[in-house]
Backbone and ligand atoms as CSV (ligand in chain L), in Angstrom:
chain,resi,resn,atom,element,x,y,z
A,1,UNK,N,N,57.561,133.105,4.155
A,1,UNK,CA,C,58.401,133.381,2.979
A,1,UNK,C,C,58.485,132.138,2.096
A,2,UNK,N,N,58.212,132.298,0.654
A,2,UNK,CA,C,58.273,131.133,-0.025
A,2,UNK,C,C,59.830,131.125,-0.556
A,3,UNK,N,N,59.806,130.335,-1.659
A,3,UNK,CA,C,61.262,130.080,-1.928
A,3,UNK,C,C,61.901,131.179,-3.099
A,4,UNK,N,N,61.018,131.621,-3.686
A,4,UNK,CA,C,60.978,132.512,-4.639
A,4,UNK,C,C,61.464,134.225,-3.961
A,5,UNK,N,N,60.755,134.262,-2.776
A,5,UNK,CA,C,61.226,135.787,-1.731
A,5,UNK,C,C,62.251,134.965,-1.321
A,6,UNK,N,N,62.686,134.408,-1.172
A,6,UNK,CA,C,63.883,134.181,-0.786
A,6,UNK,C,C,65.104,134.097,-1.183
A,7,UNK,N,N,64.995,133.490,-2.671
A,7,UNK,CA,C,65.939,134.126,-3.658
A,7,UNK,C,C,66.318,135.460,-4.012
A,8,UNK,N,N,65.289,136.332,-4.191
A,8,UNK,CA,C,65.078,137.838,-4.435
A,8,UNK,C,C,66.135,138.358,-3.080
A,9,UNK,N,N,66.003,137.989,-1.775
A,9,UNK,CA,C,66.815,138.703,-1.202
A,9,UNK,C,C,67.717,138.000,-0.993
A,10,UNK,N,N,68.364,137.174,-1.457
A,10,UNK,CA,C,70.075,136.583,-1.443
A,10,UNK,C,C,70.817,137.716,-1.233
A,11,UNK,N,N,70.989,138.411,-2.173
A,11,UNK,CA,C,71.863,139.131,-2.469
A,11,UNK,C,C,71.808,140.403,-1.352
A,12,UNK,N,N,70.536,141.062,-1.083
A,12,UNK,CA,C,70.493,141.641,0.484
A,12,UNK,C,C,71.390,140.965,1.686
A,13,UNK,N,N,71.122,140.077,1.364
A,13,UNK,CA,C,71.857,138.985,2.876
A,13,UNK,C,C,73.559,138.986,2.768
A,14,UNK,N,N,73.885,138.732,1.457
A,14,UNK,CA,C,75.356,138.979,1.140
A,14,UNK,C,C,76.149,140.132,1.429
A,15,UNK,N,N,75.218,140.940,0.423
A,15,UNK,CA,C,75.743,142.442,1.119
A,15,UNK,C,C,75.500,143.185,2.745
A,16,UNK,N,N,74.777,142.569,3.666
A,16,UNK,CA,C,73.782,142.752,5.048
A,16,UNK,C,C,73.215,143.839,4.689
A,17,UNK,N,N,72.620,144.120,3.866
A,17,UNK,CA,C,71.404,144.976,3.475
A,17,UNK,C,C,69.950,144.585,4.052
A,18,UNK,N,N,70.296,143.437,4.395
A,18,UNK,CA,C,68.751,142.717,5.147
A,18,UNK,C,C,68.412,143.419,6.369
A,19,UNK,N,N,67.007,143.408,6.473
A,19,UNK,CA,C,66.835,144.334,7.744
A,19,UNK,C,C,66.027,143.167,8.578
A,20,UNK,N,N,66.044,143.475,9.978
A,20,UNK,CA,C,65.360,142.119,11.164
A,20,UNK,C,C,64.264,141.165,10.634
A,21,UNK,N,N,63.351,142.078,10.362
A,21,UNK,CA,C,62.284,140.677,10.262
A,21,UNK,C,C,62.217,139.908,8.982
A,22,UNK,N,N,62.974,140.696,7.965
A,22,UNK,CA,C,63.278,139.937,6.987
A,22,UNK,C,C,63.812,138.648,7.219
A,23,UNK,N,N,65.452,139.111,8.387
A,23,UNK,CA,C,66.041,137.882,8.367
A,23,UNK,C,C,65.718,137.050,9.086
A,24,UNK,N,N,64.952,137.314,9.969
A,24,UNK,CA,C,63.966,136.432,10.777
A,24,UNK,C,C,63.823,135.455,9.871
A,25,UNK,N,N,62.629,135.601,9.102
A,25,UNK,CA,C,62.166,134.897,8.108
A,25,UNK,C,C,62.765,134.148,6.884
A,26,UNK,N,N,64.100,134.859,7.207
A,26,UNK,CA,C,65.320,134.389,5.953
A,26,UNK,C,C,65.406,133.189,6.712
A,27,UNK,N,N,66.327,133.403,7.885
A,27,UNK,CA,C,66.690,132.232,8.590
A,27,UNK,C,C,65.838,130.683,8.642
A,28,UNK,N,N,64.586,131.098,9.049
A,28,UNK,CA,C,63.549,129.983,9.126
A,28,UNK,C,C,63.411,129.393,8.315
A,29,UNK,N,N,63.032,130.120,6.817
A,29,UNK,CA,C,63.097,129.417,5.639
A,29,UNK,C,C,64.670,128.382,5.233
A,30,UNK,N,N,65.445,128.795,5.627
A,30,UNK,CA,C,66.633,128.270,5.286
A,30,UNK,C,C,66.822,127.253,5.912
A,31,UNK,N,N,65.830,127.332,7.176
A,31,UNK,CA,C,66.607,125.902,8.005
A,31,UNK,C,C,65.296,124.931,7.494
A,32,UNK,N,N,64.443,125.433,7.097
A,32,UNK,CA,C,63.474,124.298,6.640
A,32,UNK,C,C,64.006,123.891,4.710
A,33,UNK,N,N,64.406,124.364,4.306
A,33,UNK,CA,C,64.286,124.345,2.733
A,33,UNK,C,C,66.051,124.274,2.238
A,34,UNK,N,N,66.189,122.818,1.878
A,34,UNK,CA,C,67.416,122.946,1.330
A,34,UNK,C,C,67.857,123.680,0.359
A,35,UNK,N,N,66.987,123.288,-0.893
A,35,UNK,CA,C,67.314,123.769,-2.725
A,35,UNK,C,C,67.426,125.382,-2.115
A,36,UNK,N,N,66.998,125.958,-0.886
A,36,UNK,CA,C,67.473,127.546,-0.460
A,36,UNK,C,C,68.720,127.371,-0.531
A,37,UNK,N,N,69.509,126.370,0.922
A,37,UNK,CA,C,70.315,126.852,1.566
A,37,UNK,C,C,71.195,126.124,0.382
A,38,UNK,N,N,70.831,125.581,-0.635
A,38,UNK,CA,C,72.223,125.399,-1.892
A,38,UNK,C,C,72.000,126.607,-2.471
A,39,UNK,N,N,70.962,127.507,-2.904
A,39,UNK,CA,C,71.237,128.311,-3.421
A,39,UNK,C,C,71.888,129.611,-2.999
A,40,UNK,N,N,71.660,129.308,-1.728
A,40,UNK,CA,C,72.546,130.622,-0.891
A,40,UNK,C,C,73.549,130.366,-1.084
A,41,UNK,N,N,74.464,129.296,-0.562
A,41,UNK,CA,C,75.599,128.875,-0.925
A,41,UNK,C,C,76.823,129.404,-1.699
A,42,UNK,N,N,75.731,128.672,-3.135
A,42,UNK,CA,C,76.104,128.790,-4.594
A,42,UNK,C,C,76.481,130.659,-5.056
A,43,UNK,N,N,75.114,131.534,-4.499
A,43,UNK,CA,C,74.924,132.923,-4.572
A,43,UNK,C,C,76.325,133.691,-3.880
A,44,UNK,N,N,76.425,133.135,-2.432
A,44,UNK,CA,C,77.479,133.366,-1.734
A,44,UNK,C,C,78.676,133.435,-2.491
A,45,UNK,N,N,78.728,131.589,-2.786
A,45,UNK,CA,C,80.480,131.427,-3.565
A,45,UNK,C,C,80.775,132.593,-4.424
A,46,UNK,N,N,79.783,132.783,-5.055
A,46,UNK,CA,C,80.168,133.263,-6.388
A,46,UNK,C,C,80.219,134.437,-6.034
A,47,UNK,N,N,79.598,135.580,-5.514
A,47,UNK,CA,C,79.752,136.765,-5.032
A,47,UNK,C,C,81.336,136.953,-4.349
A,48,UNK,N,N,81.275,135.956,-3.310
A,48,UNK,CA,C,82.485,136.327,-2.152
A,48,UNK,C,C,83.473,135.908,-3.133
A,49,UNK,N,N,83.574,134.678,-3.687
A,49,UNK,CA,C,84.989,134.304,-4.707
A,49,UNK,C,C,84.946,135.350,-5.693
A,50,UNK,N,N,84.197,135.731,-6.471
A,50,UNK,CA,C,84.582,136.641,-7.062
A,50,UNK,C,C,86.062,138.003,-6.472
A,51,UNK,N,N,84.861,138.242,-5.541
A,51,UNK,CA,C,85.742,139.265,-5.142
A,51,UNK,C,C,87.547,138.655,-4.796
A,52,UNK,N,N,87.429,137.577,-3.990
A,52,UNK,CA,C,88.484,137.367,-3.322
A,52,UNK,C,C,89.529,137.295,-4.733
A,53,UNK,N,N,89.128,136.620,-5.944
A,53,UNK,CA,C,90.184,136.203,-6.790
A,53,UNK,C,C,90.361,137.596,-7.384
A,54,UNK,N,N,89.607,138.925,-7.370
A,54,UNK,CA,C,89.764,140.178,-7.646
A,54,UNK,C,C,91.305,140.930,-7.196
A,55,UNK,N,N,90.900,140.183,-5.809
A,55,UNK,CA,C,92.265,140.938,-4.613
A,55,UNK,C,C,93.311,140.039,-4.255
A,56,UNK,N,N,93.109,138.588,-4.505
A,56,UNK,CA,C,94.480,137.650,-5.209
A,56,UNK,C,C,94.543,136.740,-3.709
A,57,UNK,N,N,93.503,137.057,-2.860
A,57,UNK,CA,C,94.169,136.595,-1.500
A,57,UNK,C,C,93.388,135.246,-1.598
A,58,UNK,N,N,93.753,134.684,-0.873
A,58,UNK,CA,C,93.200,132.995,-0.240
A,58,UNK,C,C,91.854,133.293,0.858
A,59,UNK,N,N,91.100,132.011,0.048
A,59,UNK,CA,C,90.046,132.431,1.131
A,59,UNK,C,C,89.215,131.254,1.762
A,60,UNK,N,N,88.479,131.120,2.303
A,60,UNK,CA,C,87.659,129.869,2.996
A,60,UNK,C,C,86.036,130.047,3.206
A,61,UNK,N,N,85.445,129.961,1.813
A,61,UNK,CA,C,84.084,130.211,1.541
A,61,UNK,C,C,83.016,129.699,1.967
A,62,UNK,N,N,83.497,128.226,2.888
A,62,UNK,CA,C,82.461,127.450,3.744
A,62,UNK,C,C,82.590,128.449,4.933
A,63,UNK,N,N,84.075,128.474,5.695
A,63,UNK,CA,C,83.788,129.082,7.148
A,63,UNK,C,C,83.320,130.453,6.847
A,64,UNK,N,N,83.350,131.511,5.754
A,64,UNK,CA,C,83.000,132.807,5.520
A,64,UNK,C,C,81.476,132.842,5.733
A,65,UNK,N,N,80.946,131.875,4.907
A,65,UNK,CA,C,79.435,132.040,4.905
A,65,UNK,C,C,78.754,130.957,6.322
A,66,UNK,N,N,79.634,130.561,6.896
A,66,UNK,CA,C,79.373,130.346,8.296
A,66,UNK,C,C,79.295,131.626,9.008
A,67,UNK,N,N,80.262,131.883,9.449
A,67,UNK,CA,C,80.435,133.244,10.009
A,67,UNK,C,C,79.606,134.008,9.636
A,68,UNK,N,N,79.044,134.331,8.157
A,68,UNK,CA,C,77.972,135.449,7.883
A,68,UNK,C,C,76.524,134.923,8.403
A,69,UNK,N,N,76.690,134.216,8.541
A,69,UNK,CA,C,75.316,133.151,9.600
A,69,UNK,C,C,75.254,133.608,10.760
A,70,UNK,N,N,76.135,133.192,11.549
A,70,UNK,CA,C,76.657,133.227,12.772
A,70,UNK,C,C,76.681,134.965,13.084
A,71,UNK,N,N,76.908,135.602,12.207
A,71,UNK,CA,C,76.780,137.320,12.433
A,71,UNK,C,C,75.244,137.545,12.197
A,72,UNK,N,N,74.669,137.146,11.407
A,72,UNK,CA,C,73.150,136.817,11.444
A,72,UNK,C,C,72.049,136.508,12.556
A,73,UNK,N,N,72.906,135.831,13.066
A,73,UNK,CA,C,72.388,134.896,14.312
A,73,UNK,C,C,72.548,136.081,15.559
A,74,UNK,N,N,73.683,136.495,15.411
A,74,UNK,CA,C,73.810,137.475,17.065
A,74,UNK,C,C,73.090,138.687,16.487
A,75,UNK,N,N,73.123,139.140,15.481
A,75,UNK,CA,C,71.811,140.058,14.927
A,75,UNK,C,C,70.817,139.873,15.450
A,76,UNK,N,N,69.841,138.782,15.251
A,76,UNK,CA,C,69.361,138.566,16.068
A,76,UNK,C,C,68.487,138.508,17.345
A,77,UNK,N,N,69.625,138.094,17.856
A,77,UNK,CA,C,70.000,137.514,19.621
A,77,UNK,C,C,69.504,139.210,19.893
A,78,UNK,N,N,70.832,140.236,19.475
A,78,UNK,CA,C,70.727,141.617,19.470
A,78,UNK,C,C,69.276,142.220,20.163
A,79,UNK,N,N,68.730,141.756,18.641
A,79,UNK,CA,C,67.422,142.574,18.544
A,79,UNK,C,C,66.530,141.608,19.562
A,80,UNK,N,N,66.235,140.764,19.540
A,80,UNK,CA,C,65.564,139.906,20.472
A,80,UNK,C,C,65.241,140.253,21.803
A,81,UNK,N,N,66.794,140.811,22.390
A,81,UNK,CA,C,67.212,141.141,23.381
A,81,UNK,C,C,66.235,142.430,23.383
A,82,UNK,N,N,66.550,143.723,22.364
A,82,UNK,CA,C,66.074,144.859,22.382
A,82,UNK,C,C,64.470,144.855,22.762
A,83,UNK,N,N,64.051,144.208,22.236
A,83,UNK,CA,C,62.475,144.614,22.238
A,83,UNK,C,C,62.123,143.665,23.314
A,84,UNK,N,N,62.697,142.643,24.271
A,84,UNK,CA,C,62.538,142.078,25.320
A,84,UNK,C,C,62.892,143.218,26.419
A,85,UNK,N,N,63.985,144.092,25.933
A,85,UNK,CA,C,63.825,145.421,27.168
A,85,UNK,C,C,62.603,146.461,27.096
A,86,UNK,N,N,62.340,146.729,25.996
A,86,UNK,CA,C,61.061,147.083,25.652
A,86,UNK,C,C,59.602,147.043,26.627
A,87,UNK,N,N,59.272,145.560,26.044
A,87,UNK,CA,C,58.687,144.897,27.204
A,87,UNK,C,C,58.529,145.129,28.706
A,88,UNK,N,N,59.814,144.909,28.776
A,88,UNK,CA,C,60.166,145.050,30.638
A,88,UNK,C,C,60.096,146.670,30.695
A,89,UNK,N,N,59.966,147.672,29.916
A,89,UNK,CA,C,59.785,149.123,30.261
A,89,UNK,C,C,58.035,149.098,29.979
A,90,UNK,N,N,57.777,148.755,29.343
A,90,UNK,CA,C,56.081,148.697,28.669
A,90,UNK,C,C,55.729,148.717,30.524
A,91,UNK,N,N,55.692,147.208,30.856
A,91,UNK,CA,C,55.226,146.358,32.203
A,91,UNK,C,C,55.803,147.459,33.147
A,92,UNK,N,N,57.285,147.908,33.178
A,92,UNK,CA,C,57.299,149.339,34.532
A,92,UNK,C,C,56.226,150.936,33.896
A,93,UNK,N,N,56.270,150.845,33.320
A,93,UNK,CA,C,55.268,152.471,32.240
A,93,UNK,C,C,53.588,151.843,33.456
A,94,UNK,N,N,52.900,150.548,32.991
A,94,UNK,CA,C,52.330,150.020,32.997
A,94,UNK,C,C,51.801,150.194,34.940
A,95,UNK,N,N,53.039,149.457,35.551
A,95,UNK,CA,C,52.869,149.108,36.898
A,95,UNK,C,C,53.143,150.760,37.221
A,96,UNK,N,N,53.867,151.850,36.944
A,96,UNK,CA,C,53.978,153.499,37.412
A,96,UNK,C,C,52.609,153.767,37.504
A,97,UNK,N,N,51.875,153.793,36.392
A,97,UNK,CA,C,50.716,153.887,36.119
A,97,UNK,C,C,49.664,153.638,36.843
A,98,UNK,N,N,49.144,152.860,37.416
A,98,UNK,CA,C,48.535,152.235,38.288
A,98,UNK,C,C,48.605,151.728,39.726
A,99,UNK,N,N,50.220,152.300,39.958
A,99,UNK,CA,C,50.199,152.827,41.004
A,99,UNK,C,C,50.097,154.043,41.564
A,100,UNK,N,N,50.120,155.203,40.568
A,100,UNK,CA,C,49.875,156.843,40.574
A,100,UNK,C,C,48.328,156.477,40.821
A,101,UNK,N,N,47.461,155.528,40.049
A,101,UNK,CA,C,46.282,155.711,40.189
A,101,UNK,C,C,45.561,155.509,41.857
A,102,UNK,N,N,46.571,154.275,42.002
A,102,UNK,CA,C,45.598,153.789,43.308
A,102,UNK,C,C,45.984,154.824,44.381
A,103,UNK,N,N,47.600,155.337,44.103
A,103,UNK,CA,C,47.798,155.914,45.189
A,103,UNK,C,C,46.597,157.430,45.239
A,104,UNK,N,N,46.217,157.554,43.856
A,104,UNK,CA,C,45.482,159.102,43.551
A,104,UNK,C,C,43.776,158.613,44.189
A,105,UNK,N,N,43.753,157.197,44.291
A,105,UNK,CA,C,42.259,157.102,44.948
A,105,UNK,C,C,42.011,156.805,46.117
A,106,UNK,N,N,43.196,156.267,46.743
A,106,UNK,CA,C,43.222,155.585,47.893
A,106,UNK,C,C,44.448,156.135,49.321
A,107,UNK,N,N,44.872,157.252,48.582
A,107,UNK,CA,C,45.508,158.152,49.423
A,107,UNK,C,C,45.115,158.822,50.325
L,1,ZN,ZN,ZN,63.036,127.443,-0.277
């Protein structure tokens, strides 16, 4: 992802409209590329403050867009997890398989 797709989906990421491998790739880019992670920031403030001064309440726009990280992050973890069970069913599908066989030749 260059820096340019990465701007384009700011605003996906704000709203969590982002889907996995996007943010895969969101993430990576962000931890390599600052002028991103100011512009996320900046994209953030202004989105989330907006709203907040809409509804009059007090708010904390560093720990918010932490947290929307951090919900990012176990996203994730989530999916990571998912298709690592995957895997481990592939490898039992796999080992059923070939043991129906040997037992079907060697029975
Ligand atoms: Zn960048």
């Amino acid at each position: 992802m260059n820096c340019k797709e990465f701007e384009r989906i700011i605003p996906s990421f704000i709203h969590r409209e982002i889907d996995y491998p996007k943010l895969k790739e969101f993430s990576e880019h962000m931890k390599g590329c600052a002028d991103c992670r100011e512009e996320l920031t900046i994209q953030f403030l202004v989105s989330e403050g907006m709203q907040h001064l809409e509804e009059g309440d007090s708010f904390d726009l560093q720990k918010e867009l932490r947290e929307r990280m951090e919900e990012a992050r176990h996203a994730m973890k989530r999916q990571k997890k998912l298709s690592g069970l995957g895997t481990v069913f592939e490898l039992l599908g796999i080992g059923i398989s070939v043991g129906a066989l040997v037992w079907l030749f060697f029975a």
